[in-house]
N, CA, C and O atoms as a Maestro MAE file, in Angstrom:
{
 s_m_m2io_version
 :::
 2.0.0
}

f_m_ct {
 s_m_title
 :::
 protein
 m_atom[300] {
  # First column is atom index #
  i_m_mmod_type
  r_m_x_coord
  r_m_y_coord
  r_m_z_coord
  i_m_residue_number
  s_m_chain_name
  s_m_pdb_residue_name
  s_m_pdb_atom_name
  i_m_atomic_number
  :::
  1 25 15.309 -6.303 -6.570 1 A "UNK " " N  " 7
  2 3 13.995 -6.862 -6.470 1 A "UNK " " CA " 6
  3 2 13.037 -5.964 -7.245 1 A "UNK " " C  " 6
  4 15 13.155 -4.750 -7.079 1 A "UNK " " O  " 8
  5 25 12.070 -6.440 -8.098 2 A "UNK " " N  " 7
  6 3 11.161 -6.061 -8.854 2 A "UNK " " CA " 6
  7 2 9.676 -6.104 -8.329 2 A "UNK " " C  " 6
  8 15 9.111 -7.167 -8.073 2 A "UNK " " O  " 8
  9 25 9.060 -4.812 -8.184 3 A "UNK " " N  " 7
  10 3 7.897 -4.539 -7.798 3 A "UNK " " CA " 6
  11 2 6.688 -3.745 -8.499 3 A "UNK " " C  " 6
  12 15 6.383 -2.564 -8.663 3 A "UNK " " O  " 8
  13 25 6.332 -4.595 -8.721 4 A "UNK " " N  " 7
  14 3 4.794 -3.215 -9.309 4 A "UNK " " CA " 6
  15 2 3.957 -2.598 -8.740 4 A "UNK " " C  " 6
  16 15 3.186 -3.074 -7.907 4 A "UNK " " O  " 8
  17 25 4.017 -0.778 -9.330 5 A "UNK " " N  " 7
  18 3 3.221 -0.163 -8.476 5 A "UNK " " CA " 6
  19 2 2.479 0.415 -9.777 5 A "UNK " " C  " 6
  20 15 2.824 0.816 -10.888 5 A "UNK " " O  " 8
  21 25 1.212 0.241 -9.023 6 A "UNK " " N  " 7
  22 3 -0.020 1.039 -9.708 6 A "UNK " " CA " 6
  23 2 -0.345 2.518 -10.188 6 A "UNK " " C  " 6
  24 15 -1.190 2.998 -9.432 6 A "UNK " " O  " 8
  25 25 -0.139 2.999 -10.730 7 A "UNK " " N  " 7
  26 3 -0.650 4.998 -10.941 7 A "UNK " " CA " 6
  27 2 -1.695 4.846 -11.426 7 A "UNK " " C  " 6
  28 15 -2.132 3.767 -11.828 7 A "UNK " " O  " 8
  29 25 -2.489 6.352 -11.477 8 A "UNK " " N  " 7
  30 3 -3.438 6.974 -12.456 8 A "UNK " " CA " 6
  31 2 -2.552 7.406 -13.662 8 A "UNK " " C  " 6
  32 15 -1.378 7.776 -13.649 8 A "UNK " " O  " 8
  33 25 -3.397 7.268 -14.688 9 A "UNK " " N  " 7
  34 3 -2.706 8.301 -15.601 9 A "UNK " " CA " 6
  35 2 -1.944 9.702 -15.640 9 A "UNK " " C  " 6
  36 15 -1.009 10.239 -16.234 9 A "UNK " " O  " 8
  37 25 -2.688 9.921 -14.867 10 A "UNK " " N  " 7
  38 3 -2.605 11.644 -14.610 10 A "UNK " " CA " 6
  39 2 -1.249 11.987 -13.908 10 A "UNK " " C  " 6
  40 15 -0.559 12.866 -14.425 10 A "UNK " " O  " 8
  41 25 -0.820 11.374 -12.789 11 A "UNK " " N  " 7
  42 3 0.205 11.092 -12.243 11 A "UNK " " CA " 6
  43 2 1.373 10.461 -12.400 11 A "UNK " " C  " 6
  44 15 2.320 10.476 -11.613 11 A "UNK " " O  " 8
  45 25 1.256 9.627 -13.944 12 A "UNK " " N  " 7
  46 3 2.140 8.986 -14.160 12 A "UNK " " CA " 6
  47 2 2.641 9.654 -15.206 12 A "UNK " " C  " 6
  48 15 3.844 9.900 -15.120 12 A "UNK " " O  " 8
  49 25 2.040 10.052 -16.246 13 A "UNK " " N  " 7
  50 3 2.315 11.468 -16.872 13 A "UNK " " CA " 6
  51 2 3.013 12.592 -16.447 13 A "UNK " " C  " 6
  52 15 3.614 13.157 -17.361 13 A "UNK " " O  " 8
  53 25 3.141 13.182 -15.148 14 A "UNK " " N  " 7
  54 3 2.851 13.689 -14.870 14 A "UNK " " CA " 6
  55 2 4.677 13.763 -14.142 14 A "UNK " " C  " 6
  56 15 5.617 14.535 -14.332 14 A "UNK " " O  " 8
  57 25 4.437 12.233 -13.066 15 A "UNK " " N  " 7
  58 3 6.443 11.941 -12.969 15 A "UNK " " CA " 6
  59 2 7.132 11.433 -14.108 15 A "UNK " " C  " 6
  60 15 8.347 11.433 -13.910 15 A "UNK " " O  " 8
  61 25 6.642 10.791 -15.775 16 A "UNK " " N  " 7
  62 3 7.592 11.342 -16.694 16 A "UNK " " CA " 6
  63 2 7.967 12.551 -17.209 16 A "UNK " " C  " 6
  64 15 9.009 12.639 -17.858 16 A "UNK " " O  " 8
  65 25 7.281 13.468 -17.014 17 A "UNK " " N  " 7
  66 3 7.649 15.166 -17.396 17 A "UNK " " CA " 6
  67 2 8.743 15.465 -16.255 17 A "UNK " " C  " 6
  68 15 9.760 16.099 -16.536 17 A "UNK " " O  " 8
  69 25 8.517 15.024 -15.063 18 A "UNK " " N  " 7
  70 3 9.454 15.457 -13.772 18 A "UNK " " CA " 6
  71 2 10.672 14.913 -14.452 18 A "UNK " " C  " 6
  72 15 11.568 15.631 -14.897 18 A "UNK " " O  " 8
  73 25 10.654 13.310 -14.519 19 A "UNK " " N  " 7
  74 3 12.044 12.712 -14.590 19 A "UNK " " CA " 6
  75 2 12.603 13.366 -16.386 19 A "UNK " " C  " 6
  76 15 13.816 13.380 -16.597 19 A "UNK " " O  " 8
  77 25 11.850 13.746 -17.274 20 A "UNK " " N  " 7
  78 3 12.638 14.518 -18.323 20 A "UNK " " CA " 6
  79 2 12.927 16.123 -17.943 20 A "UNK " " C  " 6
  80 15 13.703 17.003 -18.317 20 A "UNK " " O  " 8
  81 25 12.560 16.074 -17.617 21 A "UNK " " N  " 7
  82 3 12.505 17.853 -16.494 21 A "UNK " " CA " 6
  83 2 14.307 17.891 -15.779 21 A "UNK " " C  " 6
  84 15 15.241 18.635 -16.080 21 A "UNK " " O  " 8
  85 25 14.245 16.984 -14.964 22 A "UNK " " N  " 7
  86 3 15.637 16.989 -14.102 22 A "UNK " " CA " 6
  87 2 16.423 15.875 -14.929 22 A "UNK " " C  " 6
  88 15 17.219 15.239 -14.238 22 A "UNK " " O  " 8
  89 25 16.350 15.480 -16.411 23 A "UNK " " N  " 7
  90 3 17.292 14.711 -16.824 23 A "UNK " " CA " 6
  91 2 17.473 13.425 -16.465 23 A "UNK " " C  " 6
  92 15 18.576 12.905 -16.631 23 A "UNK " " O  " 8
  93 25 16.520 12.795 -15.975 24 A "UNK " " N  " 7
  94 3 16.439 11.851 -14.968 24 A "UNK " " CA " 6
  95 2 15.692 10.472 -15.576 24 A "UNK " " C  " 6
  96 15 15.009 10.687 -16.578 24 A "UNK " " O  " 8
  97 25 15.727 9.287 -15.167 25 A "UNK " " N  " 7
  98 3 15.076 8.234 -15.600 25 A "UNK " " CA " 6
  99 2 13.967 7.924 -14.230 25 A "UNK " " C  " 6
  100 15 14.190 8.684 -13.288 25 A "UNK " " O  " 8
  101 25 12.923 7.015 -14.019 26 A "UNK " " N  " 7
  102 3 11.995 7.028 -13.717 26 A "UNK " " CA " 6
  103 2 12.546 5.990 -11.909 26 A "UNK " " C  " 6
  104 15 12.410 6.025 -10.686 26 A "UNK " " O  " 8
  105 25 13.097 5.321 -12.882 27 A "UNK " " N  " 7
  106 3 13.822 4.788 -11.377 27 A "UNK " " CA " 6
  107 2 14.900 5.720 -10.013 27 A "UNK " " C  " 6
  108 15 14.838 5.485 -8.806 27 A "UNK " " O  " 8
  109 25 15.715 6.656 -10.620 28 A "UNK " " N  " 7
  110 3 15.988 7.598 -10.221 28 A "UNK " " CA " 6
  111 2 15.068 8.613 -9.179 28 A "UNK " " C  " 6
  112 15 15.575 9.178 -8.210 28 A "UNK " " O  " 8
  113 25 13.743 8.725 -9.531 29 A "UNK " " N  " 7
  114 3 12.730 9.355 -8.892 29 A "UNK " " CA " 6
  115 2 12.112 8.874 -7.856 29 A "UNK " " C  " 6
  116 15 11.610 9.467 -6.902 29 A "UNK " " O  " 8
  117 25 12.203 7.319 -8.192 30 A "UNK " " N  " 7
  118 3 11.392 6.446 -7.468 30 A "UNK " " CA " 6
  119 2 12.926 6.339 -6.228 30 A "UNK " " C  " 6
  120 15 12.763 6.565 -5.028 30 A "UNK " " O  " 8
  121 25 13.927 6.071 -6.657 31 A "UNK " " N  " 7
  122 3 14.944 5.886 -5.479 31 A "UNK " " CA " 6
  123 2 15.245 7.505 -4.393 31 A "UNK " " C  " 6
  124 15 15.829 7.508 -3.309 31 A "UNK " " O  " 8
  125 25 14.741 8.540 -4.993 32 A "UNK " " N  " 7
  126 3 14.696 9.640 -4.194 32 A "UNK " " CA " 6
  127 2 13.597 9.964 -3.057 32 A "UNK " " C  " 6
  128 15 13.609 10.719 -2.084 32 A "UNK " " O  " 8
  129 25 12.279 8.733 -3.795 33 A "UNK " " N  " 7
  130 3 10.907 9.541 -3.191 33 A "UNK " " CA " 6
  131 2 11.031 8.291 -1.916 33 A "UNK " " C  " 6
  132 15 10.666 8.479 -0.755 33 A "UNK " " O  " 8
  133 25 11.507 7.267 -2.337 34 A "UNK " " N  " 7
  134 3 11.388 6.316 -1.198 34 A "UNK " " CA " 6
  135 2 12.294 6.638 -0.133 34 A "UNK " " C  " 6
  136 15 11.939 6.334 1.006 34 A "UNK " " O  " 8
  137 25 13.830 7.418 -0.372 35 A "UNK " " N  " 7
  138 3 14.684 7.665 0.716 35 A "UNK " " CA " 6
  139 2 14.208 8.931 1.293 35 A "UNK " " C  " 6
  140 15 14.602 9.218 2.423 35 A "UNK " " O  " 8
  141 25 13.488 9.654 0.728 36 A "UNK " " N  " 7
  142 3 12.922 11.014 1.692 36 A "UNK " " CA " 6
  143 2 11.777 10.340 2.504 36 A "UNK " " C  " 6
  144 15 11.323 10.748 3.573 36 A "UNK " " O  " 8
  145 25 11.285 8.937 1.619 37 A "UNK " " N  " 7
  146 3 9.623 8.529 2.972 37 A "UNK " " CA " 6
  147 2 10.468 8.005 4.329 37 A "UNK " " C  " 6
  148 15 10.148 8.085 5.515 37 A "UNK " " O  " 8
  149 25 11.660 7.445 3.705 38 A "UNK " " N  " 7
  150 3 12.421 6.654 5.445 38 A "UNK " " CA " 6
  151 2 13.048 7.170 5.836 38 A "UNK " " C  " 6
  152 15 13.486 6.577 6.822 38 A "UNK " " O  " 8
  153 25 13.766 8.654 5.613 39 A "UNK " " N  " 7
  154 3 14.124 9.689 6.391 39 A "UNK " " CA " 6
  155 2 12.797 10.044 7.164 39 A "UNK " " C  " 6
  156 15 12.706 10.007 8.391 39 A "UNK " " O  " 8
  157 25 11.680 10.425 6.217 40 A "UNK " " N  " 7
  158 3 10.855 11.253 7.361 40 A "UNK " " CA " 6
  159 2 10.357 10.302 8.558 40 A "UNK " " C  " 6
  160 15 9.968 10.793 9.618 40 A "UNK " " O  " 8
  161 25 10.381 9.245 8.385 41 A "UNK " " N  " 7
  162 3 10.144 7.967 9.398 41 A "UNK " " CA " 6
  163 2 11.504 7.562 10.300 41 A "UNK " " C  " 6
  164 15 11.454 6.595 11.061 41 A "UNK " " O  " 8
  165 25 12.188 8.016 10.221 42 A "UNK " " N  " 7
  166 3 13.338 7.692 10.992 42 A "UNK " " CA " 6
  167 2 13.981 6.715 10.877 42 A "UNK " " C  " 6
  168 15 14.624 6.249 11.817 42 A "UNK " " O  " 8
  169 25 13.941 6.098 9.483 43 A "UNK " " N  " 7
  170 3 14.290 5.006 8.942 43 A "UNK " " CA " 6
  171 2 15.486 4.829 8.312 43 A "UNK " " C  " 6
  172 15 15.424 4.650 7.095 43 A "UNK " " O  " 8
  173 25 16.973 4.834 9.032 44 A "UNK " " N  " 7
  174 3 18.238 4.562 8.335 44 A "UNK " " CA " 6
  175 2 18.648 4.164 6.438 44 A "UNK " " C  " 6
  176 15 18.750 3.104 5.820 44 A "UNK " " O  " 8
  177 25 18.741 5.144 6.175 45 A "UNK " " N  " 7
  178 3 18.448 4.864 4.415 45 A "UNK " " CA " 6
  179 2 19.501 4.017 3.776 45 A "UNK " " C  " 6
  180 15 19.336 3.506 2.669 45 A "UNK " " O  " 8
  181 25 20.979 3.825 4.746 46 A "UNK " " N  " 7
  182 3 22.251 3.569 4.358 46 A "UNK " " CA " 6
  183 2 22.774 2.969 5.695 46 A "UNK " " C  " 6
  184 15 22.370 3.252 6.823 46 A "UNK " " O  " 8
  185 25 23.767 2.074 5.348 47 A "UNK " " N  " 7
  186 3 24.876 1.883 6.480 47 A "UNK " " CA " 6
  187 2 25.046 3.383 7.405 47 A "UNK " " C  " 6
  188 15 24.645 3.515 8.561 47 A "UNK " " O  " 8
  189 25 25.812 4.564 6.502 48 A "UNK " " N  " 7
  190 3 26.517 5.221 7.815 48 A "UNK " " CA " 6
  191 2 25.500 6.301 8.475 48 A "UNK " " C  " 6
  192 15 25.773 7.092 9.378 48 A "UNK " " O  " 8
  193 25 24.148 6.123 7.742 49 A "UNK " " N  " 7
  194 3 22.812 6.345 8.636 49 A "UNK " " CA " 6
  195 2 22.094 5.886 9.889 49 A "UNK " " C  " 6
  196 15 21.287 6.368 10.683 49 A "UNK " " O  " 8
  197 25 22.963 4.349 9.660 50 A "UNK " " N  " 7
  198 3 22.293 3.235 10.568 50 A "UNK " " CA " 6
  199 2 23.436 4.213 11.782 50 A "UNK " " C  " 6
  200 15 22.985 4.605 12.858 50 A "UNK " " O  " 8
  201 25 24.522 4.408 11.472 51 A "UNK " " N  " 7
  202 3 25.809 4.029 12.591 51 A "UNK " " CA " 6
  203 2 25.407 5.798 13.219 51 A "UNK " " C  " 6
  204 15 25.305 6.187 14.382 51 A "UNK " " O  " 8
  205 25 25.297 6.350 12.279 52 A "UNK " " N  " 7
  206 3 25.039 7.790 13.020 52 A "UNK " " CA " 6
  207 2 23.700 8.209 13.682 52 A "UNK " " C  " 6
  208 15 23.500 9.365 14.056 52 A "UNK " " O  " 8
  209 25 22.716 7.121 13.817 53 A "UNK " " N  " 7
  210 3 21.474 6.834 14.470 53 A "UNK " " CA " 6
  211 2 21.498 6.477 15.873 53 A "UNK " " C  " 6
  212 15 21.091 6.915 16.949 53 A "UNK " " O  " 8
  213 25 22.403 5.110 15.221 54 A "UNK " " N  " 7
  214 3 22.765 4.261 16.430 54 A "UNK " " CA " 6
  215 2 23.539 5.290 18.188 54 A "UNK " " C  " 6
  216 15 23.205 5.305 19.372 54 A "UNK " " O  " 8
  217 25 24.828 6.085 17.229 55 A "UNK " " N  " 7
  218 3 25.826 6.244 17.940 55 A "UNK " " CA " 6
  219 2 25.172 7.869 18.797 55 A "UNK " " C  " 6
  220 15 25.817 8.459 19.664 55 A "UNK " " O  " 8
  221 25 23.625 8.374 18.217 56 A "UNK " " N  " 7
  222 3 23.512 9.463 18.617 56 A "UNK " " CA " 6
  223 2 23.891 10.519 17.935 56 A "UNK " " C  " 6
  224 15 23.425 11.614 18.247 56 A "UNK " " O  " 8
  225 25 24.945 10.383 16.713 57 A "UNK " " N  " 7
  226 3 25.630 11.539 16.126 57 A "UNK " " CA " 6
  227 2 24.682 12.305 15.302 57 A "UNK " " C  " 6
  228 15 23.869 11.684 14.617 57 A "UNK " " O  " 8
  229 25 24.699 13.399 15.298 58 A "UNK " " N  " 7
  230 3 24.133 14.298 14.205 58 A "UNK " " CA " 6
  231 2 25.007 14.436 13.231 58 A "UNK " " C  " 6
  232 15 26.194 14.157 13.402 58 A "UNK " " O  " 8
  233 25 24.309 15.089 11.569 59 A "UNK " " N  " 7
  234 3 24.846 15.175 10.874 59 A "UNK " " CA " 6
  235 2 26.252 16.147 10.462 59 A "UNK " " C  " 6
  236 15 27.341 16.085 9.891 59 A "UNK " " O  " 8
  237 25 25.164 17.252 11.354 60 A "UNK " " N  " 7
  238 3 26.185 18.704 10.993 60 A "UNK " " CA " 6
  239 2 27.329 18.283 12.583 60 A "UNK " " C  " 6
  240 15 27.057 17.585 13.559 60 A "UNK " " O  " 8
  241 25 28.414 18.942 12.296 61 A "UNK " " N  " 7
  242 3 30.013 18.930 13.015 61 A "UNK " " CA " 6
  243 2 29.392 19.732 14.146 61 A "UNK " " C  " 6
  244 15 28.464 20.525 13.993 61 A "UNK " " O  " 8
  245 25 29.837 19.523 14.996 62 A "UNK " " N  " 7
  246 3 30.103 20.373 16.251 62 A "UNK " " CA " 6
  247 2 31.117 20.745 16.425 62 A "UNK " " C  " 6
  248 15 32.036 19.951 16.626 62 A "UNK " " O  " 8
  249 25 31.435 22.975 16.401 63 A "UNK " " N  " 7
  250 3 32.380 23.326 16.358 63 A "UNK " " CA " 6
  251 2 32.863 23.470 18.197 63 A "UNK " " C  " 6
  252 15 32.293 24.289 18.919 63 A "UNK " " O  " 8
  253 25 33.497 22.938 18.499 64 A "UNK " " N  " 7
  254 3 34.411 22.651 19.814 64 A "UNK " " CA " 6
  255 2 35.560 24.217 20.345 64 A "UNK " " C  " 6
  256 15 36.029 24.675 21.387 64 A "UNK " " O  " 8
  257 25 35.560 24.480 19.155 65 A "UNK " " N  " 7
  258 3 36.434 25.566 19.500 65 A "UNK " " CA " 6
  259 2 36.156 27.017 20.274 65 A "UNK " " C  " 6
  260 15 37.017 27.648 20.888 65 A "UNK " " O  " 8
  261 25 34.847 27.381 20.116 66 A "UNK " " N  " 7
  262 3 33.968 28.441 20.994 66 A "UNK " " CA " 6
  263 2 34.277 27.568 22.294 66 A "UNK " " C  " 6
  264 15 35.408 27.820 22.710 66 A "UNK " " O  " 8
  265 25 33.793 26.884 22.840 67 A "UNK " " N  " 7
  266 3 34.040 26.394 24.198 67 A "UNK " " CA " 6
  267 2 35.257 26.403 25.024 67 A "UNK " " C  " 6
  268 15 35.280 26.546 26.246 67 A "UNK " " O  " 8
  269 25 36.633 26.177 23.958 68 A "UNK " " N  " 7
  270 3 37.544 26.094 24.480 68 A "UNK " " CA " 6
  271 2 38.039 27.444 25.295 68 A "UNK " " C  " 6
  272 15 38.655 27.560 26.355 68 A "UNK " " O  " 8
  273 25 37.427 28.583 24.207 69 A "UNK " " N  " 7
  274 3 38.326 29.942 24.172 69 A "UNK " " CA " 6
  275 2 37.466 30.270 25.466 69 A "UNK " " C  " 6
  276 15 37.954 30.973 26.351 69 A "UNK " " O  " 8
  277 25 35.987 29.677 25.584 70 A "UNK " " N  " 7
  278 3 35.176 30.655 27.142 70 A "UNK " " CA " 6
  279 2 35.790 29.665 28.340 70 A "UNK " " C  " 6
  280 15 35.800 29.963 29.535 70 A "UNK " " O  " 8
  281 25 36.168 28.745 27.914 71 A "UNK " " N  " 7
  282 3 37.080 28.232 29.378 71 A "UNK " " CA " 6
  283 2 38.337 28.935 30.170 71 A "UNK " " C  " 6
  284 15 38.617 29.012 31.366 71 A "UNK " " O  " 8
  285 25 39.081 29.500 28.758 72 A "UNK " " N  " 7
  286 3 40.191 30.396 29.389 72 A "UNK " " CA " 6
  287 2 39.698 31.290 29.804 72 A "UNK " " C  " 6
  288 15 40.446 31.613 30.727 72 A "UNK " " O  " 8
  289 25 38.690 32.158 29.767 73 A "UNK " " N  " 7
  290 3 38.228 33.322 30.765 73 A "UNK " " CA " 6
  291 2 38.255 33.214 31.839 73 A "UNK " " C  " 6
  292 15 38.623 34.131 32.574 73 A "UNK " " O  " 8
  293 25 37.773 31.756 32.374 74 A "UNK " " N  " 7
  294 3 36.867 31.671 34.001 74 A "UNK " " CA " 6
  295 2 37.652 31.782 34.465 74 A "UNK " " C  " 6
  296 15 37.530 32.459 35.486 74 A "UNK " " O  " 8
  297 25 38.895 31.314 34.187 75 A "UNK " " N  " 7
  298 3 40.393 30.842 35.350 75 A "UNK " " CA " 6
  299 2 40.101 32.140 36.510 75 A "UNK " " C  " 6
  300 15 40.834 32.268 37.491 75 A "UNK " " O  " 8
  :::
 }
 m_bond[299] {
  # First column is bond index #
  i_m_from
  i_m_to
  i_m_order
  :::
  1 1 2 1
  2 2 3 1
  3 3 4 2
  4 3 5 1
  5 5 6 1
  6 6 7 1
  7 7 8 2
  8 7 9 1
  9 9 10 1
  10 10 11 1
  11 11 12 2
  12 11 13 1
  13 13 14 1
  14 14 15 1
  15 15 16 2
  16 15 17 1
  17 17 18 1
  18 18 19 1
  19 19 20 2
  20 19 21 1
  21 21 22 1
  22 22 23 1
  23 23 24 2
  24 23 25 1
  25 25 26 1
  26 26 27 1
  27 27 28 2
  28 27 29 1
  29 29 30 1
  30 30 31 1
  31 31 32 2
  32 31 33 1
  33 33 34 1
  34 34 35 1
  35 35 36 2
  36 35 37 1
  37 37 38 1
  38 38 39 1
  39 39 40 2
  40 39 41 1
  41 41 42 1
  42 42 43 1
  43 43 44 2
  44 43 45 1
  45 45 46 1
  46 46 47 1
  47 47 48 2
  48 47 49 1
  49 49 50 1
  50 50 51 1
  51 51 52 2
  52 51 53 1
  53 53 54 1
  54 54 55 1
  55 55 56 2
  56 55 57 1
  57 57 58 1
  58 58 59 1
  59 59 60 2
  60 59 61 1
  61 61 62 1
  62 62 63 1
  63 63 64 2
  64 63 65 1
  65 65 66 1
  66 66 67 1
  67 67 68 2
  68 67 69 1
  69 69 70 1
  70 70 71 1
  71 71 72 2
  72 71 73 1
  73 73 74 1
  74 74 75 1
  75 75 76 2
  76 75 77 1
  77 77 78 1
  78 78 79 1
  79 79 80 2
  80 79 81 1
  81 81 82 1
  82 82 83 1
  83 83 84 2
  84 83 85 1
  85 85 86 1
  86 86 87 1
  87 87 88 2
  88 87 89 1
  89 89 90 1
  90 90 91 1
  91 91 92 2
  92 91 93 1
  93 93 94 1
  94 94 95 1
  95 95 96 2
  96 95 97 1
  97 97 98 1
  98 98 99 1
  99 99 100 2
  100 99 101 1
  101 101 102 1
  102 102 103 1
  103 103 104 2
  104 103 105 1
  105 105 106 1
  106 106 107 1
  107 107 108 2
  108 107 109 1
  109 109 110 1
  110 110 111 1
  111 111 112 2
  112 111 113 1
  113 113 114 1
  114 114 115 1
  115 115 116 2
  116 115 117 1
  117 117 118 1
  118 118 119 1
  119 119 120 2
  120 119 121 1
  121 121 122 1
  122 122 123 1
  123 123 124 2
  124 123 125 1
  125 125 126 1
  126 126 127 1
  127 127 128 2
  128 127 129 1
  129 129 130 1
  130 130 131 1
  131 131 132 2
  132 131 133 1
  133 133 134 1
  134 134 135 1
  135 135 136 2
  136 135 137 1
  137 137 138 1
  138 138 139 1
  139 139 140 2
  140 139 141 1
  141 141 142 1
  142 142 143 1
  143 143 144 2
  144 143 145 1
  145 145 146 1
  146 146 147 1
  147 147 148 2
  148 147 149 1
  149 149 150 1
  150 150 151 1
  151 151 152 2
  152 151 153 1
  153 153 154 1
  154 154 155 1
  155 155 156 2
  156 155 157 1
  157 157 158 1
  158 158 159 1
  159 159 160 2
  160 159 161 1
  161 161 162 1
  162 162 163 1
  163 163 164 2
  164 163 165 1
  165 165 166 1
  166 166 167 1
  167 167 168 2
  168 167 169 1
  169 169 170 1
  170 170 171 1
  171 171 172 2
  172 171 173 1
  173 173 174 1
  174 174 175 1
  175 175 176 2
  176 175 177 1
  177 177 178 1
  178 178 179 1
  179 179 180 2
  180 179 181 1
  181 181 182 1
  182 182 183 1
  183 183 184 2
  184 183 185 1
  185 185 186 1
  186 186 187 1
  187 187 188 2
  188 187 189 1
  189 189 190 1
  190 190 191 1
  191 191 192 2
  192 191 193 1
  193 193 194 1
  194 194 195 1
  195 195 196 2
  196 195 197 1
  197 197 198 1
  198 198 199 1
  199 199 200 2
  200 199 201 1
  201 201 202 1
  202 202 203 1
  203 203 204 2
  204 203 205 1
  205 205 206 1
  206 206 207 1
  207 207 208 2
  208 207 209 1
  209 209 210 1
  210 210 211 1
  211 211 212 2
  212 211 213 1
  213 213 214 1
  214 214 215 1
  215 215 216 2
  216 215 217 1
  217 217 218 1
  218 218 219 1
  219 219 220 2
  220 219 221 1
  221 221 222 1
  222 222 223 1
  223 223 224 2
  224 223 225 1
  225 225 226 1
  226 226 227 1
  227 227 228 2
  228 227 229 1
  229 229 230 1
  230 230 231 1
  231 231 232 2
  232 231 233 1
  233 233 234 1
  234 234 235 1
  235 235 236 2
  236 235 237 1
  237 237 238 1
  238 238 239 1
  239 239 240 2
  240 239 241 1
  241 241 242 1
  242 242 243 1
  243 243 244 2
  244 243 245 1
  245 245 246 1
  246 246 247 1
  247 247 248 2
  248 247 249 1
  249 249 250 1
  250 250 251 1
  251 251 252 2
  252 251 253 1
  253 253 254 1
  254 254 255 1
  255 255 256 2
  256 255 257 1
  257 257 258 1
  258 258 259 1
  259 259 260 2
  260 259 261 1
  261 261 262 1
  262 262 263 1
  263 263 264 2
  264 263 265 1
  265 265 266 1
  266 266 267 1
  267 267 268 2
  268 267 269 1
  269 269 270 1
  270 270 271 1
  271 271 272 2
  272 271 273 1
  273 273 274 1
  274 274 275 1
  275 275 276 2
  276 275 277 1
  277 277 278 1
  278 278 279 1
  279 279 280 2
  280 279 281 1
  281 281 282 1
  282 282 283 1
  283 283 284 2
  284 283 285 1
  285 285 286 1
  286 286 287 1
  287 287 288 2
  288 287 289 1
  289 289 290 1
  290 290 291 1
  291 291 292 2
  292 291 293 1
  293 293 294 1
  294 294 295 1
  295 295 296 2
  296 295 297 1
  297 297 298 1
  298 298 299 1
  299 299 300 2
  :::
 }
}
């Protein structure tokens, strides 16, 4: 889907130096700045965003193995 968005000059200038800066095309920039606005909104950016929202999961692993080893102490 095709949308037009408005800039100043100054600013639009300003993300073509960015997107030749990081090697990048203009759409590229625009698909980064919109998935960091619906991360910071809590806004599922992807399928396995939706499912790890949904299910409670965090991103980073939970290491299980510290727990195991302080269980054998208590006995």
């Amino acid at each position: 889907m095709r949308k037009l968005i408005a800039f100043d000059d100054d600013t639009f200038d300003k993300l073509k130096q960015l997107a030749r800066d990081r090697m990048a095309n203009f759409q590229e920039l625009a698909d980064e700045a919109f998935a960091d606005l619906l991360k910071k909104h809590g806004v599922p950016v992807d399928l396995q965003d939706a499912l790890r929202k949904s299910a409670g999961i965090s991103k980073t692993p939970v290491n299980h193995a510290r727990s195991r080893t302080s269980r054998k102490g208590r006995s």
